[in-house]
PDB file of the backbone (N, CA, C, O) and the ligand in Angstrom, with CONECT records:
HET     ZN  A 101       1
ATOM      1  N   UNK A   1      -4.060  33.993  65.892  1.00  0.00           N
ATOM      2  CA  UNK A   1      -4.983  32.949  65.434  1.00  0.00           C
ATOM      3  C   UNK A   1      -4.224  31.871  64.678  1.00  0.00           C
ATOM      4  O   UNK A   1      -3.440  32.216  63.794  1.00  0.00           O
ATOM      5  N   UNK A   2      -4.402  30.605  64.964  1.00  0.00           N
ATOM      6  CA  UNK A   2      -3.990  29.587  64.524  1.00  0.00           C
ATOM      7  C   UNK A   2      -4.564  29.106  63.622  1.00  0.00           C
ATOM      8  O   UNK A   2      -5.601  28.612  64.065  1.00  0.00           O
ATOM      9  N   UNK A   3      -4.458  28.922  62.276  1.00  0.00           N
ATOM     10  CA  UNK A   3      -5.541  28.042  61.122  1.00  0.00           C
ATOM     11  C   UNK A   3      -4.749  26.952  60.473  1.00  0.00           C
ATOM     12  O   UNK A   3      -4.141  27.003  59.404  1.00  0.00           O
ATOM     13  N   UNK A   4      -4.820  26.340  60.991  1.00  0.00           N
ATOM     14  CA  UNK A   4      -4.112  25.165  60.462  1.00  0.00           C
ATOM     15  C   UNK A   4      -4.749  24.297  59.195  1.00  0.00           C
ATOM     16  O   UNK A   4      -5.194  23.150  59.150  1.00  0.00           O
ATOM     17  N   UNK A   5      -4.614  25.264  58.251  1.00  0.00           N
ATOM     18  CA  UNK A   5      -4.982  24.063  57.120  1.00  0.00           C
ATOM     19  C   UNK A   5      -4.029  23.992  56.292  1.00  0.00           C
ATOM     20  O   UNK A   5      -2.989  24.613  56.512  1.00  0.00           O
ATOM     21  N   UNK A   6      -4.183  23.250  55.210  1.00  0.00           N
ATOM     22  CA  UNK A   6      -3.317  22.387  54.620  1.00  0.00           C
ATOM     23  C   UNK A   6      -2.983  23.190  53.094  1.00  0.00           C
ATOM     24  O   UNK A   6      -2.046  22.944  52.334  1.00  0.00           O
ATOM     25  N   UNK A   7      -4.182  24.328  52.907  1.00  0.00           N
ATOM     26  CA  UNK A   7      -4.135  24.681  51.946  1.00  0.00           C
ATOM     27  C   UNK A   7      -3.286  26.104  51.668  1.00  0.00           C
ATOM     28  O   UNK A   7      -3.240  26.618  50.551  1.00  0.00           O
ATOM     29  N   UNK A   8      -2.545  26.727  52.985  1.00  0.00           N
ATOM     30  CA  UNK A   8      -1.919  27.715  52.616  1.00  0.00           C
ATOM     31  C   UNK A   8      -0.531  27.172  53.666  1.00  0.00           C
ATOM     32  O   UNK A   8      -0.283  27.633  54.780  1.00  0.00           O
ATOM     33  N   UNK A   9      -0.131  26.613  53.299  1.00  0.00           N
ATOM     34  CA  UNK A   9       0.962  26.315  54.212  1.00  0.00           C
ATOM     35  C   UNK A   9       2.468  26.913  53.580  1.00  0.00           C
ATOM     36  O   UNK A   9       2.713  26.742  52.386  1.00  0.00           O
ATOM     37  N   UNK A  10       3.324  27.533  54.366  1.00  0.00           N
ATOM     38  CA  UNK A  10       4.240  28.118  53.313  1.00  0.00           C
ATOM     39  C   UNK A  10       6.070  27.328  54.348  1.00  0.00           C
ATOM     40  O   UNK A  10       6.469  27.078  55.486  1.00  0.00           O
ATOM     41  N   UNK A  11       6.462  27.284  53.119  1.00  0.00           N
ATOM     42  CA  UNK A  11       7.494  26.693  53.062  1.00  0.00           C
ATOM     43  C   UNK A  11       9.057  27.404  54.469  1.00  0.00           C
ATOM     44  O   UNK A  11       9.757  28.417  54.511  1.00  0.00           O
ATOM     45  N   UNK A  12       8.943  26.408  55.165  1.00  0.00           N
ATOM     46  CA  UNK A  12       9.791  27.055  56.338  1.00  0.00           C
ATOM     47  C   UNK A  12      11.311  27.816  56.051  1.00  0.00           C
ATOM     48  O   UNK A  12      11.759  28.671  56.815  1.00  0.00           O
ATOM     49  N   UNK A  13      12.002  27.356  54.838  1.00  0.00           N
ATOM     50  CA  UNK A  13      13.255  27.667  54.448  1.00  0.00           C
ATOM     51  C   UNK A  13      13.312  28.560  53.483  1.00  0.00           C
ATOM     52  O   UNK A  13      14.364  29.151  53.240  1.00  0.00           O
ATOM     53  N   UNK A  14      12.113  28.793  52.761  1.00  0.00           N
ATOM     54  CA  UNK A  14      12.406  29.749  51.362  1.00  0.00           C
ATOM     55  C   UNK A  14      10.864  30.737  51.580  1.00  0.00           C
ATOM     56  O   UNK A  14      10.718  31.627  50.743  1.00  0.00           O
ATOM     57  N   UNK A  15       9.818  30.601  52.598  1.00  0.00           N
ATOM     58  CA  UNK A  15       8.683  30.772  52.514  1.00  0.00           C
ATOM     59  C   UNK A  15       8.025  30.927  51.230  1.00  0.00           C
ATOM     60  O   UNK A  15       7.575  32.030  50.919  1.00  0.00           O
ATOM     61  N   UNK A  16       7.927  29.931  50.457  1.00  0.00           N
ATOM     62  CA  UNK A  16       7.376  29.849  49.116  1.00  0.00           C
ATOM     63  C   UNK A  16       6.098  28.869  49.666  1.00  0.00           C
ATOM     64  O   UNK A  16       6.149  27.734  50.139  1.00  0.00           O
ATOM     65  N   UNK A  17       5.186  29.564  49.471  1.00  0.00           N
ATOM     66  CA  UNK A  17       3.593  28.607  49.198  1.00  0.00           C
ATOM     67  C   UNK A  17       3.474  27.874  47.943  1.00  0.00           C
ATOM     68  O   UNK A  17       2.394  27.308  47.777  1.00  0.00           O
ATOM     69  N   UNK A  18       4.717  27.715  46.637  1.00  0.00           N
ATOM     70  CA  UNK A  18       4.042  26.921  46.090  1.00  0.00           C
ATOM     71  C   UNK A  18       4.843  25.197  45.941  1.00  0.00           C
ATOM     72  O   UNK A  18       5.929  24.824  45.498  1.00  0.00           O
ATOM     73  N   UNK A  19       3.720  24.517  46.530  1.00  0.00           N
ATOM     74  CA  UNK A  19       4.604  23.061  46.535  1.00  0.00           C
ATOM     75  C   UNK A  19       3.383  22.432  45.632  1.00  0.00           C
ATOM     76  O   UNK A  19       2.289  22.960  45.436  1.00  0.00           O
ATOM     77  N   UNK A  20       3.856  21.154  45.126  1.00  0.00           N
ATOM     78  CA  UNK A  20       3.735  20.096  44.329  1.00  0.00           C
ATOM     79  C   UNK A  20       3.489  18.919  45.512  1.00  0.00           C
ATOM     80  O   UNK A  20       4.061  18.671  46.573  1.00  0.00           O
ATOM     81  N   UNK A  21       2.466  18.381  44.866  1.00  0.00           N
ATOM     82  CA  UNK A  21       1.722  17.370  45.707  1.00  0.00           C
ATOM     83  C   UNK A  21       3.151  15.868  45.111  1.00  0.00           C
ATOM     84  O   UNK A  21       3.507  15.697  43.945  1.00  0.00           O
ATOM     85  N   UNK A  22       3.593  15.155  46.185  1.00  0.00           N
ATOM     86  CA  UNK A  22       4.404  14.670  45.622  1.00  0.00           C
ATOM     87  C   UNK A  22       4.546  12.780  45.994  1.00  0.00           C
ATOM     88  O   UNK A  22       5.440  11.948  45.840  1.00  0.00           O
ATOM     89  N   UNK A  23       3.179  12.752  46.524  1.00  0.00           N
ATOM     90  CA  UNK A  23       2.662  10.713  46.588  1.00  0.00           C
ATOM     91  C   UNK A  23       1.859  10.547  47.755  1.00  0.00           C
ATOM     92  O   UNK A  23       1.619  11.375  48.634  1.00  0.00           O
ATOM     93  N   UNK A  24       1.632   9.843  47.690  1.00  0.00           N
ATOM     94  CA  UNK A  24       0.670   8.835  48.683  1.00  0.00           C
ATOM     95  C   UNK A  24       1.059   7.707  48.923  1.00  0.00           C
ATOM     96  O   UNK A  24       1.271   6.928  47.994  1.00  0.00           O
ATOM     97  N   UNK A  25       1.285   7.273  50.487  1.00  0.00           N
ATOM     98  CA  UNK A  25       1.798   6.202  50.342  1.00  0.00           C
ATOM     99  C   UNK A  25       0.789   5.458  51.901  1.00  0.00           C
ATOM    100  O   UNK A  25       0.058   6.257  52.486  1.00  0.00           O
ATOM    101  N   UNK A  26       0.835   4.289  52.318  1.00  0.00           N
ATOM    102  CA  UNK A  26       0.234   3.366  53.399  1.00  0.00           C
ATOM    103  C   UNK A  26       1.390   3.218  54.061  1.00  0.00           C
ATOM    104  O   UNK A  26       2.516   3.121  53.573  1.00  0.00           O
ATOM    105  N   UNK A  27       0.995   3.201  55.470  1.00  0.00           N
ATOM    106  CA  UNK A  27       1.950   3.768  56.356  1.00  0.00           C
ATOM    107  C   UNK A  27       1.578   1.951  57.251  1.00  0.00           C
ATOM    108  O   UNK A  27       0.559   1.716  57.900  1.00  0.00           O
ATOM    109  N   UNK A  28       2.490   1.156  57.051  1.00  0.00           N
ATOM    110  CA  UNK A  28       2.328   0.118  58.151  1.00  0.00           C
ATOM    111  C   UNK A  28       1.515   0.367  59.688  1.00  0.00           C
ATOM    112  O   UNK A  28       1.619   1.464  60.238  1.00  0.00           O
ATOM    113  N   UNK A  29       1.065  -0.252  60.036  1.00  0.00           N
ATOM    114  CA  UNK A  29       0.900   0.281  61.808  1.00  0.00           C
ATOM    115  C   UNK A  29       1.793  -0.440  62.715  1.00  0.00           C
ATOM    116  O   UNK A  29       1.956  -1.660  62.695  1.00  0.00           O
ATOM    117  N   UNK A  30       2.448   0.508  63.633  1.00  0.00           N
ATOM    118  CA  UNK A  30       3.071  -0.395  64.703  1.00  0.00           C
ATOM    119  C   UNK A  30       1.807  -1.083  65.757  1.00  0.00           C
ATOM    120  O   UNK A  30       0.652  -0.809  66.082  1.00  0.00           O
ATOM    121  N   UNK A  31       2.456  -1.747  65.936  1.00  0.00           N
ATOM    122  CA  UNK A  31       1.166  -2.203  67.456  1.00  0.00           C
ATOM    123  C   UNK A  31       1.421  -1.658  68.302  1.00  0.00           C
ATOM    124  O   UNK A  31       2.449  -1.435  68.941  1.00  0.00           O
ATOM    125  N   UNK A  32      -0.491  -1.164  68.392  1.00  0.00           N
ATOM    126  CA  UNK A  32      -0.905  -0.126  69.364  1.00  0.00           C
ATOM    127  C   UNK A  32      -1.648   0.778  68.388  1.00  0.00           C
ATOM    128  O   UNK A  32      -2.674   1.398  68.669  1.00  0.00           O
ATOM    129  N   UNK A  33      -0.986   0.791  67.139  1.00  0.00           N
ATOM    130  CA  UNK A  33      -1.336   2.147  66.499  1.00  0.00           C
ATOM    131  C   UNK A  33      -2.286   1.598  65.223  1.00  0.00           C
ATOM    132  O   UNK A  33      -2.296   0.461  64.751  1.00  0.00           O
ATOM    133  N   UNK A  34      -3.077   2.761  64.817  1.00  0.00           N
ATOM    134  CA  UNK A  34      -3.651   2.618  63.343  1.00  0.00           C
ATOM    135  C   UNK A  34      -2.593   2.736  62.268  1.00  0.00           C
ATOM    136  O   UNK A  34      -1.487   3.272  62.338  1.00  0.00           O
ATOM    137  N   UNK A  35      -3.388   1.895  60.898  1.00  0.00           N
ATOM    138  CA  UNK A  35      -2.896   2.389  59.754  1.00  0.00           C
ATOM    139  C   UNK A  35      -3.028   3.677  59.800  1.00  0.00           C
ATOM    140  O   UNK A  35      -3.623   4.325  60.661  1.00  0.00           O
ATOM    141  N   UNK A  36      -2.225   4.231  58.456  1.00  0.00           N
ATOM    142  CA  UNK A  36      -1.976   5.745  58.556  1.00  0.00           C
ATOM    143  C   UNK A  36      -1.484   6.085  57.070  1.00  0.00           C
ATOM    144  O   UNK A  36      -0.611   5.457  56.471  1.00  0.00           O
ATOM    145  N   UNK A  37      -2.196   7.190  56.578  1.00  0.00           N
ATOM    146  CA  UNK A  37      -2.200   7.442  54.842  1.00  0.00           C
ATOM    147  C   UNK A  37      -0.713   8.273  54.874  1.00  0.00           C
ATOM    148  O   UNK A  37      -1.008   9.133  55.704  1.00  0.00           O
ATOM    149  N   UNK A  38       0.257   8.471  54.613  1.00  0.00           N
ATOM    150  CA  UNK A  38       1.395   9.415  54.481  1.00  0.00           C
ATOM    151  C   UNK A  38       1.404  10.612  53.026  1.00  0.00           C
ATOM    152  O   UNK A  38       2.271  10.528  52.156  1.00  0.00           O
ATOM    153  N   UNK A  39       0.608  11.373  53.001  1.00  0.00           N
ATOM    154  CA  UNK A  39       1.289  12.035  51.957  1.00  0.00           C
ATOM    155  C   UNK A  39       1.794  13.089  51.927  1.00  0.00           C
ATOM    156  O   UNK A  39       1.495  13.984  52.718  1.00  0.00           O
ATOM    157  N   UNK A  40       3.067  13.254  50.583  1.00  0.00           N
ATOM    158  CA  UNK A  40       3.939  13.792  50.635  1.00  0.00           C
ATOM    159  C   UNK A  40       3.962  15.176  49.705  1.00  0.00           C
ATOM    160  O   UNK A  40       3.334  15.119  48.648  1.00  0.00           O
ATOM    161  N   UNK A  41       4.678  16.466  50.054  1.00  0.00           N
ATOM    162  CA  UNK A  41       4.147  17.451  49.150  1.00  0.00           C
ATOM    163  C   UNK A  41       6.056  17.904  49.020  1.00  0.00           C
ATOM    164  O   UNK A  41       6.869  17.531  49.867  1.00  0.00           O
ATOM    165  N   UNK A  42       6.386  18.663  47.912  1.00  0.00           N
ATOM    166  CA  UNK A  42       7.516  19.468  47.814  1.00  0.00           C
ATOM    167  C   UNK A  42       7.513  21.000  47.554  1.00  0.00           C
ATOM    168  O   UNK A  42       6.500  21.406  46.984  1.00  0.00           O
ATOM    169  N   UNK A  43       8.271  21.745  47.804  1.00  0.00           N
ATOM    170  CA  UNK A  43       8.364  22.984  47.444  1.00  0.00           C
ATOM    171  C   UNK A  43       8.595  22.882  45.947  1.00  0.00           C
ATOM    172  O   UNK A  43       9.224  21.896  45.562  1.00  0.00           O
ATOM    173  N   UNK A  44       8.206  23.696  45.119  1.00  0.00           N
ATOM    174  CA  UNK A  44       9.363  23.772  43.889  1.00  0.00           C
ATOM    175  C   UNK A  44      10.666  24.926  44.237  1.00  0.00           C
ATOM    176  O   UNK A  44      11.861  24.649  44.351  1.00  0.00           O
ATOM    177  N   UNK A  45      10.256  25.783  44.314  1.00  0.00           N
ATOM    178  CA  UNK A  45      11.878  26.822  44.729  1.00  0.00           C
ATOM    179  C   UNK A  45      12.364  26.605  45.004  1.00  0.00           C
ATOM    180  O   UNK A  45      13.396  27.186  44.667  1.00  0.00           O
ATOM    181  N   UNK A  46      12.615  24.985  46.477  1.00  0.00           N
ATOM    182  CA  UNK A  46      13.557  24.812  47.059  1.00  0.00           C
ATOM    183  C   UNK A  46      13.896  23.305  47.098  1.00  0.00           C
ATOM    184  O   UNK A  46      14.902  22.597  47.089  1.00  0.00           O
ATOM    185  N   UNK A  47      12.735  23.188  47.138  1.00  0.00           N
ATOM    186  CA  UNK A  47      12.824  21.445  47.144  1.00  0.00           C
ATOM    187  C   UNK A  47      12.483  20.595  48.184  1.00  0.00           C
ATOM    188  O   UNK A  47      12.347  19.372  48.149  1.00  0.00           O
ATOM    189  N   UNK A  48      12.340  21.475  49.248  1.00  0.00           N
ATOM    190  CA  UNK A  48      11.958  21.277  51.135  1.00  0.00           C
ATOM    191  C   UNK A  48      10.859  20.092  50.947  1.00  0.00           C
ATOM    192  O   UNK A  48       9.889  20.315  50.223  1.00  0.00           O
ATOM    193  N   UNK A  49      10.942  19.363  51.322  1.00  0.00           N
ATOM    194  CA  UNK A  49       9.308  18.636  51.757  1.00  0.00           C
ATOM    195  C   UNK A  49       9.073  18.567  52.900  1.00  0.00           C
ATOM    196  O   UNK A  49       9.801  18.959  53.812  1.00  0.00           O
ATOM    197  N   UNK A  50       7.839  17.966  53.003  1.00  0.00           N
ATOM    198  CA  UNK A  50       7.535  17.290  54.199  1.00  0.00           C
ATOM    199  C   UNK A  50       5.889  16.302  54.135  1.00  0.00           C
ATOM    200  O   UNK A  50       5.043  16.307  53.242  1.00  0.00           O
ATOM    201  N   UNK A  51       5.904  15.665  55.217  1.00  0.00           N
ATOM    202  CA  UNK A  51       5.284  14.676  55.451  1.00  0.00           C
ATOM    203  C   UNK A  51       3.840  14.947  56.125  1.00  0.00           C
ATOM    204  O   UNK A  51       3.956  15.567  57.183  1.00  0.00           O
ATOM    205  N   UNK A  52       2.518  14.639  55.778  1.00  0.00           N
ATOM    206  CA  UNK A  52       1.594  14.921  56.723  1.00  0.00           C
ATOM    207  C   UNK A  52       1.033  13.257  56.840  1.00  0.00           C
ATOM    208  O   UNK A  52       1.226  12.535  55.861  1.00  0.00           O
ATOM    209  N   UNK A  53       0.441  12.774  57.881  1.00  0.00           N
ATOM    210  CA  UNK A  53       0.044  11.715  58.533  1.00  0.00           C
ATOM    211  C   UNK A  53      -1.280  11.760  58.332  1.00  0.00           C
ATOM    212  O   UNK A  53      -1.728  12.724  58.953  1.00  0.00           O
ATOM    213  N   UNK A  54      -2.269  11.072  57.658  1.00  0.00           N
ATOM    214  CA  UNK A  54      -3.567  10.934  57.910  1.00  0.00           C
ATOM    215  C   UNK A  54      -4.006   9.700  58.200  1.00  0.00           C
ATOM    216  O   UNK A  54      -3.755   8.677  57.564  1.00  0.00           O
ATOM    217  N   UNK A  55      -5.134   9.877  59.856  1.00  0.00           N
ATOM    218  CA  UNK A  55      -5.651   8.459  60.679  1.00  0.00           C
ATOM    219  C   UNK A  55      -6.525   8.108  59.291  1.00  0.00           C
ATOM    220  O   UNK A  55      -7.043   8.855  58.461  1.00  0.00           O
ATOM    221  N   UNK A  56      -6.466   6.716  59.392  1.00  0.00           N
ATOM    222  CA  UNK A  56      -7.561   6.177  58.264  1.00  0.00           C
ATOM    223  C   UNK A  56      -8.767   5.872  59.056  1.00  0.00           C
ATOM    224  O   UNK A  56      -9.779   5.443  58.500  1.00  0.00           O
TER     225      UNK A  56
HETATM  226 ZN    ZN A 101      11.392  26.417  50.314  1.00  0.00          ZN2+
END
């Protein structure tokens, strides 16, 4: 089963679930495409981030 939410997501390099919400930012649009919300989260144990894309 696949559950893709946002709220237990665990860290690919250290599998630590606990990250720090780490900005929000406005994502230009290329043409063709929508704006797009970017925000950013970090691990603390490791420091890993990553990026999730939200359509506005
Ligand atoms: Zn990690």
């Amino acid at each position: 089963m696949d559950q893709n939410t946002t709220a237990s997501r665990s860290c690919p390099v250290c599998g630590s679930t606990d990250y720090v919400f780490g900005g929000r930012k406005r994502v230009e649009p290329e043409p063709g495409q929508e704006a797009a919300l970017e925000t950013r989260y970090a691990y603390r144990a490791c420091g890993h981030e990553w990026r999730v894309r939200w359509p506005k």
